[in-house]
Kinemage of the C-alpha trace (Angstrom):
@kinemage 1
@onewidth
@group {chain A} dominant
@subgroup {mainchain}
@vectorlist {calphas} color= white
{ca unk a 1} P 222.763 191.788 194.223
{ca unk a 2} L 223.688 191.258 189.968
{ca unk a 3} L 221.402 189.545 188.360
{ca unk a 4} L 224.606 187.315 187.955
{ca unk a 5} L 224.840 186.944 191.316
{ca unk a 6} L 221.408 186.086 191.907
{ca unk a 7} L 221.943 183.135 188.915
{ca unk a 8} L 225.075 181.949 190.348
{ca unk a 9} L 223.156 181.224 194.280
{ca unk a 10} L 220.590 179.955 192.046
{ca unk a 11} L 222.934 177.238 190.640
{ca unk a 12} L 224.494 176.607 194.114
{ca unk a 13} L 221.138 176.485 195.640
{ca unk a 14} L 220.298 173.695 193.812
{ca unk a 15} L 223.170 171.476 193.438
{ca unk a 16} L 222.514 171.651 197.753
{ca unk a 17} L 218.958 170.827 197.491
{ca unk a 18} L 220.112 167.580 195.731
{ca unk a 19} L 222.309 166.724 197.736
{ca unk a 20} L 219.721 166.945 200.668
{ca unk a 21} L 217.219 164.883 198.098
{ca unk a 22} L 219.816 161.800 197.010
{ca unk a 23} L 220.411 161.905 200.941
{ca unk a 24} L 216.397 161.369 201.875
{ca unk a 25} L 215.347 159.469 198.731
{ca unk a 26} L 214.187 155.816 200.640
{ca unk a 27} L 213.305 154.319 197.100
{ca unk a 28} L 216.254 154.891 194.725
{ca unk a 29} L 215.496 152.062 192.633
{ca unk a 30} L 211.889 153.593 192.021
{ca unk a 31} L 212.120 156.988 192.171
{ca unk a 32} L 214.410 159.299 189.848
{ca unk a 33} L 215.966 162.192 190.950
{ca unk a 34} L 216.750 164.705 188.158
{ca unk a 35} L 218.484 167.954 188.725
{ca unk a 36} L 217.946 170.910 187.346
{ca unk a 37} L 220.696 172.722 185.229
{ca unk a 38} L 220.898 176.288 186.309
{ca unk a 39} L 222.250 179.293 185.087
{ca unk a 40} L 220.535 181.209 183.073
{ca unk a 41} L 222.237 182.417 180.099
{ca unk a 42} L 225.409 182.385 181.704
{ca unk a 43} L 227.533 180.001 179.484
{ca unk a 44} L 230.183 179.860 182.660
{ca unk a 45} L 227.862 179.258 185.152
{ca unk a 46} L 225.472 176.888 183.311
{ca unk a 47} L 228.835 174.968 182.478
{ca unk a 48} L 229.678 175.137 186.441
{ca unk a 49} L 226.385 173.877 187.588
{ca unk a 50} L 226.072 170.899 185.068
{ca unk a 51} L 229.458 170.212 186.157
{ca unk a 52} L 228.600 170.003 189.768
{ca unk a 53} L 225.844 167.786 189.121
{ca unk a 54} L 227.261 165.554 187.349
{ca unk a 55} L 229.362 164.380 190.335
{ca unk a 56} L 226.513 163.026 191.782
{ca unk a 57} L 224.858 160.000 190.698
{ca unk a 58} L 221.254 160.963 189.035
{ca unk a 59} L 219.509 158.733 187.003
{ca unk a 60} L 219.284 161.883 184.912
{ca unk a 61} L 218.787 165.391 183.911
{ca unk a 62} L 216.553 168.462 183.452
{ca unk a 63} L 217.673 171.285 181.617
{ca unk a 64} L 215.793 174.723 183.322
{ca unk a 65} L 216.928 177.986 184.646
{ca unk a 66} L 215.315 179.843 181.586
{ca unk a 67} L 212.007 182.021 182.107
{ca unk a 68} L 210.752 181.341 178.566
{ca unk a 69} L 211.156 184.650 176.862
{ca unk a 70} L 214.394 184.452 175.556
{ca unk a 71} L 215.812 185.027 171.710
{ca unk a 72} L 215.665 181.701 169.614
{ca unk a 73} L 219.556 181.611 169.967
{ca unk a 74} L 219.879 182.883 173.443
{ca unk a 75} L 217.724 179.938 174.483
{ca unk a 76} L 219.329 177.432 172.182
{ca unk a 77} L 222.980 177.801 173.330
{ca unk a 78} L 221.692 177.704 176.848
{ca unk a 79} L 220.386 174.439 175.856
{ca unk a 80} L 223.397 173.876 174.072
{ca unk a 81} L 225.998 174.968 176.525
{ca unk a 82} L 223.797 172.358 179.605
{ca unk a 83} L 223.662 169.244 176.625
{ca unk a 84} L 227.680 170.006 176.175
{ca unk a 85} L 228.726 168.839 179.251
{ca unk a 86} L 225.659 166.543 180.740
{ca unk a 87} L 226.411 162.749 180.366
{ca unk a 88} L 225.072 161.463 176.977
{ca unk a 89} L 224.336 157.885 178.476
{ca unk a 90} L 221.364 159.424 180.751
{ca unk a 91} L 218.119 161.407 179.703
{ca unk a 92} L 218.825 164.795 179.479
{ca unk a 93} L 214.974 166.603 179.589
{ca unk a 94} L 214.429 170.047 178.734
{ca unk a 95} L 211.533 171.995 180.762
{ca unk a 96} L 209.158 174.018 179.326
{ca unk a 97} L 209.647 174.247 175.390
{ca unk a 98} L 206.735 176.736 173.529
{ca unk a 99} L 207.190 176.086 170.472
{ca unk a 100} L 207.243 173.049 167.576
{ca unk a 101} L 211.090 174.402 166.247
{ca unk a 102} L 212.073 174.535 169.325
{ca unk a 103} L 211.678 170.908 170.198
{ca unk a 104} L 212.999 169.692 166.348
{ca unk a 105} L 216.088 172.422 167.099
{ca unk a 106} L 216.600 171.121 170.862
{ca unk a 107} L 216.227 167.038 169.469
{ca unk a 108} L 219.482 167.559 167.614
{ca unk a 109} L 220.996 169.497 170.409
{ca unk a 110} L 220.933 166.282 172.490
{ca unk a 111} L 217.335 167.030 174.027
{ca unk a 112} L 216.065 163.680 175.081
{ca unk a 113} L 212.399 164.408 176.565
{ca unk a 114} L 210.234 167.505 177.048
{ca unk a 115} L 207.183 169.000 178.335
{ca unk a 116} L 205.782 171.676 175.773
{ca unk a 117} L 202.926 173.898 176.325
{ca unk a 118} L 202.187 174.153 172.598
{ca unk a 119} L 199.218 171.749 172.508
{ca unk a 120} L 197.851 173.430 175.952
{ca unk a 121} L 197.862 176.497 174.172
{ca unk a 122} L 196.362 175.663 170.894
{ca unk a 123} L 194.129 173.563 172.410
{ca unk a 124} L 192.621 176.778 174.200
{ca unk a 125} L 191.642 177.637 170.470
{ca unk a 126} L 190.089 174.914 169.523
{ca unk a 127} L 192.605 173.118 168.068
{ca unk a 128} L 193.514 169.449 168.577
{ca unk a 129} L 196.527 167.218 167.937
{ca unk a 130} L 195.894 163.372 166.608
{ca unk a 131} L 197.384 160.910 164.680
{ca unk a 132} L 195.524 161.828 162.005
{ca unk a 133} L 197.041 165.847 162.077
């Protein structure tokens, strides 16, 4: 199997596995279900998955199917490529960020919310965020 191929079942796997989760969720007015755009740095198959998600009704969306070690630009028109075509009405929220350009860079993209492992990691050196600096 391509690592294309592998990508593209990703994708399909998951726009299944939310179908089977809008289909079990017993709380939909307190739990959000947010799906996560697939496919990798395949600008046609990233397109094809946030298209196929967007059919559904989601009270929003996560923007994944990146392993973290990609160029600045690879990762950026992923990002790009997934903001694009998501709704802009509804939180689009990018997973796993590393670094501070990345979330000023992904903000004017159309990023709405993120989880960044900067602070994790500089806190590991003794370094602290506050207010303050």
């Amino acid at each position: 199997m391509t690592e294309r191929e592998r990508v593209k079942e990703a994708s399909e796997r998951t726009v299944r596995w939310l179908d089977r989760c809008i289909k079990a969720n017993i709380n939909p007015s307190r739990q959000n279900i947010f799906p996560i755009v697939q496919g990798g740095l395949n600008d046609d198959l990233r397109k094809e998955c946030v298209l196929a998600l967007n059919k559904r009704n989601t009270n929003g969306y996560a923007i994944g199917g990146l392993a973290g070690g990609e160029a600045k630009e690879d990762f950026w028109r992923a990002v790009h490529v997934s903001t694009e075509y998501l709704p802009f009405e509804k939180p689009r929220y990018l997973m796993g960020v590393g670094y501070p350009v990345d979330l000023v860079v992904c903000s004017v993209l159309g990023v709405d919310m993120f989880d960044c492992v900067f602070c994790t990691r500089t806190a590991r050196f003794g370094t602290a965020f506050s207010r303050q600096g």
